[in-house]
Residue frames as a rotation matrix with the C-alpha (Angstrom) as fourth column:
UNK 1
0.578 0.816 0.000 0.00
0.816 -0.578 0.000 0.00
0.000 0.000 -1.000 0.00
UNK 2
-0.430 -0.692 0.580 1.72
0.497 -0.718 -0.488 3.09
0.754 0.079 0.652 -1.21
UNK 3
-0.319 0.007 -0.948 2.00
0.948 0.017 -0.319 5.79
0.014 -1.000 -0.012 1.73
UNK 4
0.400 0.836 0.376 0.27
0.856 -0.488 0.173 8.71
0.328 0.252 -0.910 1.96
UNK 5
-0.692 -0.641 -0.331 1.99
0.629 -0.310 -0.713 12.07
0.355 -0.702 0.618 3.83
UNK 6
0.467 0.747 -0.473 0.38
0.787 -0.108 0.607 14.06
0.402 -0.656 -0.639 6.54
UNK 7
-0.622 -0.569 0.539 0.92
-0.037 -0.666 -0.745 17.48
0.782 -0.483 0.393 8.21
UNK 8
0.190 0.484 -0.854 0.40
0.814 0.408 0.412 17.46
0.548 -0.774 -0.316 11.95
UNK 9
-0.105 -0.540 0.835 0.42
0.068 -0.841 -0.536 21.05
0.992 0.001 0.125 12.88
UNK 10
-0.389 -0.048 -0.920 1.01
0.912 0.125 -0.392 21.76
0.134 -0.991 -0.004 16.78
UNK 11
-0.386 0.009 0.922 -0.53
-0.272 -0.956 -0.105 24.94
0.881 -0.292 0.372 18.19
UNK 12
0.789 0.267 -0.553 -0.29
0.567 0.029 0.823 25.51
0.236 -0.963 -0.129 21.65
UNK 13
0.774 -0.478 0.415 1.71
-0.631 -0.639 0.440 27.93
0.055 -0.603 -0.796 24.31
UNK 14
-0.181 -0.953 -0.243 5.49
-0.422 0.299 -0.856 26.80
0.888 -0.053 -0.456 25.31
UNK 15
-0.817 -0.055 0.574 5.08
-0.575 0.001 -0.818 24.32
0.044 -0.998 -0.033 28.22
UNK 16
0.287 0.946 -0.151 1.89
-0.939 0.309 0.152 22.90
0.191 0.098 0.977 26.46
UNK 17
0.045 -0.270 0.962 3.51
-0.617 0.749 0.240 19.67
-0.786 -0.604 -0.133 25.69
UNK 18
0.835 0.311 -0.453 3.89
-0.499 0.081 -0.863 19.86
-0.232 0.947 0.223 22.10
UNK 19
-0.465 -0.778 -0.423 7.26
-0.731 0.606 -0.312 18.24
0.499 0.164 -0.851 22.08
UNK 20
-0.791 -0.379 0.479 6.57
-0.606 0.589 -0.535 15.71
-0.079 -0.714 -0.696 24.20
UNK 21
0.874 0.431 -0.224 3.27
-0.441 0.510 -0.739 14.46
-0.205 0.744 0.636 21.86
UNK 22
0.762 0.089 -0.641 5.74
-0.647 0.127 -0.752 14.13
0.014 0.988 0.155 19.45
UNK 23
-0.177 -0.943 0.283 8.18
-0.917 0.054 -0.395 12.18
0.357 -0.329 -0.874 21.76
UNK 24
-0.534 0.390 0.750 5.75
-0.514 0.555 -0.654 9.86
-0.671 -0.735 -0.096 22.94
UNK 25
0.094 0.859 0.503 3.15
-0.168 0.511 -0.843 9.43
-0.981 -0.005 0.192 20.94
UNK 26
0.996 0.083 0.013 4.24
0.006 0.088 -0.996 10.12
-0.084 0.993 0.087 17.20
UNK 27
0.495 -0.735 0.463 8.18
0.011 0.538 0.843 8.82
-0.869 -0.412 0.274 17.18
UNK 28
-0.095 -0.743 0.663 8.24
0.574 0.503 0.646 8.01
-0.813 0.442 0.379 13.91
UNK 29
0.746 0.466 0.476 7.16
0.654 -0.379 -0.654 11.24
-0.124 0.800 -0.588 12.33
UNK 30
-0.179 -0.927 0.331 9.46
0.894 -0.294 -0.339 13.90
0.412 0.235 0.881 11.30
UNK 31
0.230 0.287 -0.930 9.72
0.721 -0.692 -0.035 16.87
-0.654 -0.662 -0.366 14.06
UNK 32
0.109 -0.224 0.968 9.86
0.639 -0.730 -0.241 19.98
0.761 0.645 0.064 11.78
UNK 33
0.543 0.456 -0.705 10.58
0.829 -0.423 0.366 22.15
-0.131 -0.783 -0.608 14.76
UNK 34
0.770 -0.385 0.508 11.57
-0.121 -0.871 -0.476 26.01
0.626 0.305 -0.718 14.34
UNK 35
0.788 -0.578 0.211 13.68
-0.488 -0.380 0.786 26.48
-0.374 -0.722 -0.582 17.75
UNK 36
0.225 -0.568 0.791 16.22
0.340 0.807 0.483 23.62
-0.913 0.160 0.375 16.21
UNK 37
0.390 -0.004 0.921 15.90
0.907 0.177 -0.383 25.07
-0.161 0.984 0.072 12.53
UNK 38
-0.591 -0.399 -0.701 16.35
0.418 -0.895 0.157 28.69
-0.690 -0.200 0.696 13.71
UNK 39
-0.796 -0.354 -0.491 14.25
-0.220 -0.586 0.780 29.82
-0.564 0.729 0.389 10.42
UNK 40
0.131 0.930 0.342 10.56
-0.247 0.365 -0.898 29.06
-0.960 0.033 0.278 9.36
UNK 41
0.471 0.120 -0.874 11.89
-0.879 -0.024 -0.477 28.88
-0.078 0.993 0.094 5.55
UNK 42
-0.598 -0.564 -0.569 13.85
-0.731 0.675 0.099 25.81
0.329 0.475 -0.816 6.45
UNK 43
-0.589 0.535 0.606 10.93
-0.358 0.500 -0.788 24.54
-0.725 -0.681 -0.103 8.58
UNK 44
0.133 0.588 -0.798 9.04
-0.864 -0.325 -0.384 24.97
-0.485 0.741 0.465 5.23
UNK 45
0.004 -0.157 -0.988 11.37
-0.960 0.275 -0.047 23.32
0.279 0.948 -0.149 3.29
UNK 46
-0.626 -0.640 0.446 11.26
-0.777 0.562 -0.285 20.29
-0.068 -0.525 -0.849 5.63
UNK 47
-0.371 0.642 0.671 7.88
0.033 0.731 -0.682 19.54
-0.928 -0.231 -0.292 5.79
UNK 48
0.332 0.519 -0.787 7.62
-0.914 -0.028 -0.404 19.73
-0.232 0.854 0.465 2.34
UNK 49
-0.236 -0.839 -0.491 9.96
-0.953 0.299 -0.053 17.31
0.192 0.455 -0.869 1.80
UNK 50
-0.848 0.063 0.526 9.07
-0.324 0.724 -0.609 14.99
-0.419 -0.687 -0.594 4.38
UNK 51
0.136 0.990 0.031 5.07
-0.244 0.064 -0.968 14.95
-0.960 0.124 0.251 2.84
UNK 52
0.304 -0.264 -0.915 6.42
-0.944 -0.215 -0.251 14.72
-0.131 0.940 -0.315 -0.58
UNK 53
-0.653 -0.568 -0.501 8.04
-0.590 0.796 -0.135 11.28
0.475 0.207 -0.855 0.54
UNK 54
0.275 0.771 -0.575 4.79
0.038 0.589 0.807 9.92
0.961 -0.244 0.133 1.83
UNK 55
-0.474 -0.305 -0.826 5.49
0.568 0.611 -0.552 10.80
0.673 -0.731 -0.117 5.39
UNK 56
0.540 0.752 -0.378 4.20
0.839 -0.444 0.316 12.44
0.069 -0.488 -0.870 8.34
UNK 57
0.127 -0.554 0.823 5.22
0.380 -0.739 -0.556 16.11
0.916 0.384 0.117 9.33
UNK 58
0.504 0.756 -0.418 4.77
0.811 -0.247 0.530 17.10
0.297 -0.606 -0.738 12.29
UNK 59
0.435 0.319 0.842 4.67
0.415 -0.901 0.127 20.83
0.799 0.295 -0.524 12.96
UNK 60
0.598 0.607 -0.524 6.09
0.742 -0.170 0.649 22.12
0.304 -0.777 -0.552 16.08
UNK 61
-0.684 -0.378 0.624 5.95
0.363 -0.918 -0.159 25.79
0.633 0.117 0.765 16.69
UNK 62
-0.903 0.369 -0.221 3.88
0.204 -0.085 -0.975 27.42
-0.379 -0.925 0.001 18.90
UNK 63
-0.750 0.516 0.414 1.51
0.367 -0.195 0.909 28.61
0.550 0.834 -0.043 15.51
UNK 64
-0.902 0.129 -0.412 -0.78
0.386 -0.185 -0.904 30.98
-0.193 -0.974 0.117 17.26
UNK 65
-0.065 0.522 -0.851 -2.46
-0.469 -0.768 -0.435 32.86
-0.881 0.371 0.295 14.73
UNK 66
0.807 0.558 0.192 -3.99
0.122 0.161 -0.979 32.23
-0.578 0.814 0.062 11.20
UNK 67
0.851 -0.294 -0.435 -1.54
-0.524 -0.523 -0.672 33.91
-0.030 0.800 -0.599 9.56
UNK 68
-0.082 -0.786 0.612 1.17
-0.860 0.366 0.355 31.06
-0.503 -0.497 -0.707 11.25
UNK 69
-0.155 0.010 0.988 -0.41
0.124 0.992 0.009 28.33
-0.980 0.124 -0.156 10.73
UNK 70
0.462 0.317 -0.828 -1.15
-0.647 -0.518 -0.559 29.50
-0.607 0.794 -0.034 7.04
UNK 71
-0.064 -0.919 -0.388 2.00
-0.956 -0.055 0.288 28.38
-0.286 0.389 -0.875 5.86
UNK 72
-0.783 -0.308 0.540 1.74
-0.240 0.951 0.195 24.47
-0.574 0.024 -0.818 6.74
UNK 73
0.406 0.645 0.648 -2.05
0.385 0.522 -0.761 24.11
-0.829 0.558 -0.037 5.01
UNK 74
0.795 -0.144 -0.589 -0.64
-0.603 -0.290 -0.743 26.08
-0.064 0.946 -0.318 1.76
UNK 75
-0.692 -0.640 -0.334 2.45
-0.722 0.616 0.314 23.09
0.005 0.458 -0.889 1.71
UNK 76
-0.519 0.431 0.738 -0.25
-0.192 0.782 -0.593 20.48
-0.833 -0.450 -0.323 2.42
UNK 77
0.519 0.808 -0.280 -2.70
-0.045 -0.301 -0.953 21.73
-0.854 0.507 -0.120 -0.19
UNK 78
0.481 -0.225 -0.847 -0.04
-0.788 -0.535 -0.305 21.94
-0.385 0.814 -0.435 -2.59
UNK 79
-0.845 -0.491 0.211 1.33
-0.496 0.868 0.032 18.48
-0.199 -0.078 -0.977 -1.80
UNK 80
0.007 0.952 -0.307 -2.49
-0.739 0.212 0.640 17.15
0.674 0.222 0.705 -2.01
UNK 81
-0.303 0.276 -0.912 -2.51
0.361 0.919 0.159 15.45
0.882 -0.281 -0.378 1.05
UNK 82
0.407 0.715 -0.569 -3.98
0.543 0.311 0.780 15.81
0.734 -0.626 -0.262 4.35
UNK 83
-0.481 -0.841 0.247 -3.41
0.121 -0.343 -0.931 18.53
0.868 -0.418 0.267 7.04
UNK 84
0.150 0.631 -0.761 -4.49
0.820 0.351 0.452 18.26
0.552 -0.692 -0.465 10.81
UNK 85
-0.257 -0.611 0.749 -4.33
-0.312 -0.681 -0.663 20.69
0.915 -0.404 -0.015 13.65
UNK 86
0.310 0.386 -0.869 -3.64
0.526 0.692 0.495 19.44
0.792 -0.610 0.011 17.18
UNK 87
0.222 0.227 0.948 -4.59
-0.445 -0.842 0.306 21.82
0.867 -0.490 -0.086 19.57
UNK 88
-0.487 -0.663 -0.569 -2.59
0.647 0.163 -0.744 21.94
0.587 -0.730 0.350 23.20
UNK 89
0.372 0.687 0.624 -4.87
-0.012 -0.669 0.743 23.31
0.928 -0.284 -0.240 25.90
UNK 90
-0.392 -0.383 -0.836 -2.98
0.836 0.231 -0.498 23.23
0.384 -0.894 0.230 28.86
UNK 91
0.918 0.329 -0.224 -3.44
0.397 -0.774 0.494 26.44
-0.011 -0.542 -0.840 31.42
UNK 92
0.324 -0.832 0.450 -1.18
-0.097 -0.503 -0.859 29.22
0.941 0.234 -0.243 31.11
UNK 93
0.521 -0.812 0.264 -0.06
-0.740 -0.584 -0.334 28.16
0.425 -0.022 -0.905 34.42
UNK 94
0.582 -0.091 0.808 0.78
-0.200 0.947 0.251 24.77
-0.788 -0.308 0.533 33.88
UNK 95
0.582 -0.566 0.584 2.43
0.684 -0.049 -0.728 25.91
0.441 0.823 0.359 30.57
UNK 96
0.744 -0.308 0.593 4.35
-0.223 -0.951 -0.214 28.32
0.630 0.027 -0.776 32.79
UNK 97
0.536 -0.198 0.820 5.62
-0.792 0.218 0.570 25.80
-0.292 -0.956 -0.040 35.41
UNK 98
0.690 -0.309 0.655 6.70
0.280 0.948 0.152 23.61
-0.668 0.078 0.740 33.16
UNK 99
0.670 -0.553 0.496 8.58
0.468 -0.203 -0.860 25.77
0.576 0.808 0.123 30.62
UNK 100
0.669 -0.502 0.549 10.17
-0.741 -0.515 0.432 27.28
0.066 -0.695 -0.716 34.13
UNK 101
0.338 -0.635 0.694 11.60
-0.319 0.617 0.720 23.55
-0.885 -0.465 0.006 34.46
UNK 102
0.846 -0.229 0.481 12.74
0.525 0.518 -0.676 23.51
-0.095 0.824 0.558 31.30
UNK 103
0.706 -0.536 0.464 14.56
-0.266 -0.806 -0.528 26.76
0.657 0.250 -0.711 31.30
UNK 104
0.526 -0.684 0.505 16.49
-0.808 -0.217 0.549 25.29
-0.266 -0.697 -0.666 34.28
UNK 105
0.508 -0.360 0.782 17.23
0.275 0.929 0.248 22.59
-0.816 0.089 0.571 32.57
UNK 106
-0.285 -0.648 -0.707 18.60
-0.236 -0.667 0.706 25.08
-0.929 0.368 0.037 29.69
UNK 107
-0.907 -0.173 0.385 16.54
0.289 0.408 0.866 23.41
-0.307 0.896 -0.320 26.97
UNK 108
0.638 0.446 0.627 14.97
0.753 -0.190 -0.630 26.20
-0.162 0.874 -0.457 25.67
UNK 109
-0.305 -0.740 0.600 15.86
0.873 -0.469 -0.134 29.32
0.380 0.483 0.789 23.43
UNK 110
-0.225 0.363 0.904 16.25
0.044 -0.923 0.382 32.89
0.973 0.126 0.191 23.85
UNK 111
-0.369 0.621 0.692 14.34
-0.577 -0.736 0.353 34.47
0.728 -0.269 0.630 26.40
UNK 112
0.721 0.604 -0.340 12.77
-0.368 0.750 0.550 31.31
0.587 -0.271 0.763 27.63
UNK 113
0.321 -0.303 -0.897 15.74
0.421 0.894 -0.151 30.02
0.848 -0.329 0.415 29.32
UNK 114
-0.852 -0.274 0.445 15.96
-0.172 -0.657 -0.734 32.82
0.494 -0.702 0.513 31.61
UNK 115
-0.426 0.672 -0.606 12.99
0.901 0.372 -0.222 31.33
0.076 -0.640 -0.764 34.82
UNK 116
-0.717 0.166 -0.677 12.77
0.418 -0.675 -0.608 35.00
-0.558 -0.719 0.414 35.47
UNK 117
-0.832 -0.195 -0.519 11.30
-0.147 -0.825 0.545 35.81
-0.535 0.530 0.658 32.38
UNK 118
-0.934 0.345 0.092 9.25
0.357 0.894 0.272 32.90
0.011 0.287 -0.958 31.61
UNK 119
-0.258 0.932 0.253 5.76
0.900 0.327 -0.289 33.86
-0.352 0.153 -0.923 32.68
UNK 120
-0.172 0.126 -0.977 5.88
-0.356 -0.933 -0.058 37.38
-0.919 0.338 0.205 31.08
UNK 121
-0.773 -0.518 -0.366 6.94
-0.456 0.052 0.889 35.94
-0.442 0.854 -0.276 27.92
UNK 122
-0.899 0.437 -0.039 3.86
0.438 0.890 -0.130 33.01
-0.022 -0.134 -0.991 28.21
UNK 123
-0.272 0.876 -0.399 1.33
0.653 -0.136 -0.745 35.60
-0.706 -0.463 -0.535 28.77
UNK 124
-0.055 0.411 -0.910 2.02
-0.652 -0.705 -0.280 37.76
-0.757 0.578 0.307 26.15
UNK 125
-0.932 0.170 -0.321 1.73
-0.301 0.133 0.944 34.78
0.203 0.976 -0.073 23.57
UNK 126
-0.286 0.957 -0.042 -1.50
0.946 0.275 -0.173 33.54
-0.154 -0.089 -0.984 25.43
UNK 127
-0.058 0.842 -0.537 -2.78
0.259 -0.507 -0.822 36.84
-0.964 -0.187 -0.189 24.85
UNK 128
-0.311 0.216 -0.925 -1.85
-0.922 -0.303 0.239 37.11
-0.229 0.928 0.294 20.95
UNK 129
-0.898 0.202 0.390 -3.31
0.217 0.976 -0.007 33.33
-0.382 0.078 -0.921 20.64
UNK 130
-0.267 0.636 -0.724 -6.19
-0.963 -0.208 0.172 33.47
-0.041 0.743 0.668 17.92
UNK 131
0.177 0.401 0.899 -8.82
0.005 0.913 -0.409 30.39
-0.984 0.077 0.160 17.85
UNK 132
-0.683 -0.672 -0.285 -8.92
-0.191 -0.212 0.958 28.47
-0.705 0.709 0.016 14.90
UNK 133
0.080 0.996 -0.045 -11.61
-0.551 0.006 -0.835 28.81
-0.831 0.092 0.549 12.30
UNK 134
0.364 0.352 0.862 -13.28
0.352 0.805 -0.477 26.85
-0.862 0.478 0.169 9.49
UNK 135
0.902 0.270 -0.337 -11.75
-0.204 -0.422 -0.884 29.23
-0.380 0.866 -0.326 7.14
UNK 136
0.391 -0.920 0.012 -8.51
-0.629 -0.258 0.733 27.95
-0.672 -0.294 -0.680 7.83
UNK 137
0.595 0.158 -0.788 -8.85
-0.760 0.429 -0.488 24.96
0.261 0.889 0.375 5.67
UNK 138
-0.548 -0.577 0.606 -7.78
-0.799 0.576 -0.174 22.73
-0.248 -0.579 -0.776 8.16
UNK 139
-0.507 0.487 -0.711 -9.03
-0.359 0.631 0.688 18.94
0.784 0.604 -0.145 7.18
UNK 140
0.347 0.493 -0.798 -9.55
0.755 0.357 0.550 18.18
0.556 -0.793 -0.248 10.90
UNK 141
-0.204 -0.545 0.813 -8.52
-0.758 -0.437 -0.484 20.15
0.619 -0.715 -0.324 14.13
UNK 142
0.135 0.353 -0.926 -7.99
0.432 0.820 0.375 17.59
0.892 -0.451 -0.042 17.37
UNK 143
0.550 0.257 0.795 -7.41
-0.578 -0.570 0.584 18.18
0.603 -0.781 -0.164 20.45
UNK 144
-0.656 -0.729 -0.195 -4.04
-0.138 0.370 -0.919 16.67
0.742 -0.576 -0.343 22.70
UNK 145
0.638 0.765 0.090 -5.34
-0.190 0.043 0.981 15.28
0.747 -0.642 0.173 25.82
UNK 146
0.279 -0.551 0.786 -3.73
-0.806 -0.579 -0.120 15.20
0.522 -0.600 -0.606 29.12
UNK 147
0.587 0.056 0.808 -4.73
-0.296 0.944 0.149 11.22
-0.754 -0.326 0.570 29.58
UNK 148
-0.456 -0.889 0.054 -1.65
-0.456 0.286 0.843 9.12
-0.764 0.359 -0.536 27.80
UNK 149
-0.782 0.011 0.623 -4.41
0.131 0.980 0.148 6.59
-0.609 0.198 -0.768 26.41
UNK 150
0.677 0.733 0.064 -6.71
0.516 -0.411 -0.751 9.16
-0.525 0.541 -0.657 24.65
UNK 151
0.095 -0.788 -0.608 -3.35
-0.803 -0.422 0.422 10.45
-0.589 0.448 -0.673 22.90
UNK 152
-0.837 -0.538 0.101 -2.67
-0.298 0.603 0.740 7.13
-0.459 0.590 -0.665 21.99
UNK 153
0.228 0.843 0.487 -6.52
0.531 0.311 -0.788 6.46
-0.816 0.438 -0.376 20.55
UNK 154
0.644 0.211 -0.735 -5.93
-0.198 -0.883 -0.426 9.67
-0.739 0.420 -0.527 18.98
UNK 155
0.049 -0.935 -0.352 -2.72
-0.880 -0.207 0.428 8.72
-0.473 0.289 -0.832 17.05
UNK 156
-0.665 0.223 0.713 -4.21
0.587 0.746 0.314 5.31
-0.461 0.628 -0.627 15.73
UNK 157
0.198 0.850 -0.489 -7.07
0.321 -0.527 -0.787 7.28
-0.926 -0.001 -0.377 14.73
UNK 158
0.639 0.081 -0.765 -5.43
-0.417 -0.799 -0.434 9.81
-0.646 0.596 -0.476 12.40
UNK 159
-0.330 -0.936 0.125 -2.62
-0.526 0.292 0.799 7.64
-0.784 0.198 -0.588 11.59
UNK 160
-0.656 0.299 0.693 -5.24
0.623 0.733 0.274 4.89
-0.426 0.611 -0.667 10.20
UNK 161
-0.897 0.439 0.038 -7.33
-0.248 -0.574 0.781 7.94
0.365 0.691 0.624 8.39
UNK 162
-0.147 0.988 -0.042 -10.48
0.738 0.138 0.660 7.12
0.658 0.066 -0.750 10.19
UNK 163
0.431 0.458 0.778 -12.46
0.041 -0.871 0.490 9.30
0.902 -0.179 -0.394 12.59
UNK 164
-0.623 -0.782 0.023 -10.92
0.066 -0.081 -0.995 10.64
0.780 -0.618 0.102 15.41
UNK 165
-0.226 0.540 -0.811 -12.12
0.687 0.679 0.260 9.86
0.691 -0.498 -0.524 19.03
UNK 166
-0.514 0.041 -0.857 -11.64
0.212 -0.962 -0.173 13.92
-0.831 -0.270 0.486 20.27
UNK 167
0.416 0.572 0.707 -13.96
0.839 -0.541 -0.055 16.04
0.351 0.616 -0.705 19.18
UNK 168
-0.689 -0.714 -0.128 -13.12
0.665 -0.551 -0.504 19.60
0.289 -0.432 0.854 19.03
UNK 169
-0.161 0.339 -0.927 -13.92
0.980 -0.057 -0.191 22.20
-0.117 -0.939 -0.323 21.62
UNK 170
0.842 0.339 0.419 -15.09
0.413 -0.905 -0.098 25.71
0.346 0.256 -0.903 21.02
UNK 171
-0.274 -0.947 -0.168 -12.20
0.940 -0.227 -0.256 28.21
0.204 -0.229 0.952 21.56
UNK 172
0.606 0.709 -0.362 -12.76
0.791 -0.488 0.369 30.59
0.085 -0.510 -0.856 23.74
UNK 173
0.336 -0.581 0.741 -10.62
0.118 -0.755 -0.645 34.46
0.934 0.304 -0.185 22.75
UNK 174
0.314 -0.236 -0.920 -8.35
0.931 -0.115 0.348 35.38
-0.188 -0.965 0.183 26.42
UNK 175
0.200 -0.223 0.954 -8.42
0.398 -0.871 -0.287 39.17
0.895 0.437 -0.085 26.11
UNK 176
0.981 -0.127 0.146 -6.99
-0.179 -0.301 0.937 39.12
-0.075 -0.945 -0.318 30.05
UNK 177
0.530 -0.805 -0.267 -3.37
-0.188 0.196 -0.962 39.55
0.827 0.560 -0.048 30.45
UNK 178
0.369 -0.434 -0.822 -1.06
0.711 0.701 -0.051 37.66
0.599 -0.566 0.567 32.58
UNK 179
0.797 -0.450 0.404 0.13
-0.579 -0.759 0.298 40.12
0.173 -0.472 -0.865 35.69
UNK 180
0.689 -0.724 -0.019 3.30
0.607 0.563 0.561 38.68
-0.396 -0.399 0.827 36.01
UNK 181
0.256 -0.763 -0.593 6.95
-0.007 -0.615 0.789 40.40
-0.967 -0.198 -0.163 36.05
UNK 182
-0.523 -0.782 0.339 8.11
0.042 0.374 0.927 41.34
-0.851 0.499 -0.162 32.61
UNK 183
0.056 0.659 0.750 4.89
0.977 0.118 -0.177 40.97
-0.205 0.743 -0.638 30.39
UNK 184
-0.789 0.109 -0.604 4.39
-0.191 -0.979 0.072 43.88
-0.583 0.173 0.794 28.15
UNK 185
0.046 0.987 0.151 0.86
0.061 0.149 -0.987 44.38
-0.997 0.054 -0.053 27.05
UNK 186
0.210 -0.492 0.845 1.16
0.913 0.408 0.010 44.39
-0.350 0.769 0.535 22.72
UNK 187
0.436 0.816 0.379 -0.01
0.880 -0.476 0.012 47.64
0.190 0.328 -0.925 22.80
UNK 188
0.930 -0.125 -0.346 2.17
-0.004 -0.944 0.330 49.03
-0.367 -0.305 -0.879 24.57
UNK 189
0.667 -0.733 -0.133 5.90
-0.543 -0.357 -0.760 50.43
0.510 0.579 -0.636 23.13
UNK 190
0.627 -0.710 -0.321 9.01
0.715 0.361 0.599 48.84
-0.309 -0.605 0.734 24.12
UNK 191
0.838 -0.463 -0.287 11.87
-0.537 -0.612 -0.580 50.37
0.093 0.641 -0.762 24.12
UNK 192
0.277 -0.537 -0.797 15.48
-0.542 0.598 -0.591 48.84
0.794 0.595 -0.125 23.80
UNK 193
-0.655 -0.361 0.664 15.88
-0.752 0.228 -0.619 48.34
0.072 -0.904 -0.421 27.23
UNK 194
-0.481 0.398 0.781 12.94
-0.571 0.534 -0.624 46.51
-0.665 -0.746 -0.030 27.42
UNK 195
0.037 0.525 -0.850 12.57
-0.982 0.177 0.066 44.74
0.186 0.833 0.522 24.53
UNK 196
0.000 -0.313 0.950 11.96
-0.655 0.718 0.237 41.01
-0.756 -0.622 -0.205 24.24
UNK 197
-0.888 -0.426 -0.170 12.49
-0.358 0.412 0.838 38.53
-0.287 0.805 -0.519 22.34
UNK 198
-0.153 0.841 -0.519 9.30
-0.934 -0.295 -0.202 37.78
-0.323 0.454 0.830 19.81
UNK 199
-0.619 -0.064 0.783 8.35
-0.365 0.906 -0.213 34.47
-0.696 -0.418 -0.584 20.06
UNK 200
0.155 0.736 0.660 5.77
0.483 0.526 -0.700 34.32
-0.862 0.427 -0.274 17.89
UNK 201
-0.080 -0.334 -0.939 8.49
-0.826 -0.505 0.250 36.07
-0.558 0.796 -0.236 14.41
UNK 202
-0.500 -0.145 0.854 7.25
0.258 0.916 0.307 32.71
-0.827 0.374 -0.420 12.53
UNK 203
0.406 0.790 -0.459 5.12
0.250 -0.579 -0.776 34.85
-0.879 0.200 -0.432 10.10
């Protein structure tokens, strides 16, 4: 049976547990992952490649907005084959406690590996975080689940092309912003002193 390829786009905050899907539950796909590539054009060219050879892609960036995730359904669409999105709902502070123990562990970039900086940095992408809609031209959208064994339903599911066992959940807009040391609202100016690094320059 000739193979088919698949994009598997992550979107969720830092801390969600999008790596660690793709550590567990999907092994043998190919991690397209920006922080490692440094450059969304080589992320591009990856998962083109990878879908081109009948494999999976899988996506992982924090893709917050439409205009992010754009990118992976316009290689999908052009590859004719199948693109998913698999929505990370942790809480922004369970995605804040855990990207703290990452940063001490030094494995993330930028910004992020400084603890002090962490939930500023988290709140302003949970507040530029944009639900995703039907115009996106996603083929499915799932939903990650915090239980190991509804991941792993989920991942026979899509893998064998039938229906998935998550349905998705209404997304609900967070137009409250994180009080926490560091956050700058978008609105407001930075200046150089107090710029930060832009997590979400994947655009």
């Amino acid at each position: 049976m000739e193979s088919k390829g698949l994009v598997i786009v992550a979107v969720g905050l830092p801390g969600a547990g999008k790596s660690r899907f793709h550590e567990k539950f999907l092994p043998d796909a190919v991690r397209c992952c920006q922080d490692l590539l440094k450059r969304r054009e080589k992320v591009e060219a990856l998962v083109e490649e990878t879908v081109r050879a009948g494999k999976v892609a899988y996506v992982d960036r924090t893709d917050l907005d439409p205009k992010q995730r754009s990118h992976w359904v316009k290689i999908a669409k052009r590859c004719n084959v199948e693109v998913v999105a698999l929505r990370f709902t942790a809480d922004v502070s369970t995605c804040i406690e855990r990207a703290k123990a990452r940063a001490s562990r030094g494995e993330h970039d930028g910004d992020l590996n400084n603890p002090s900086k962490v939930a500023g940095l988290v709140g302003m992408l949970k507040n530029r975080q944009k639900p995703i809609g039907k115009g996106e031209r996603f083929d499915q959208v799932l939903e990650a689940s915090e239980e190991d064994h509804e991941n792993v339903a989920l991942v026979n599911a899509l893998l064998g092309r039938t229906p998935s066992p998550t349905k998705r959940k209404a997304e609900e807009p967070d137009t409250q912003y994180l009080d926490s040391p560091g956050f700058l609202p978008p609105q407001e100016k930075r200046t150089k002193k107090d710029a930060v690094v832009d997590l979400t320059a994947e655009d």
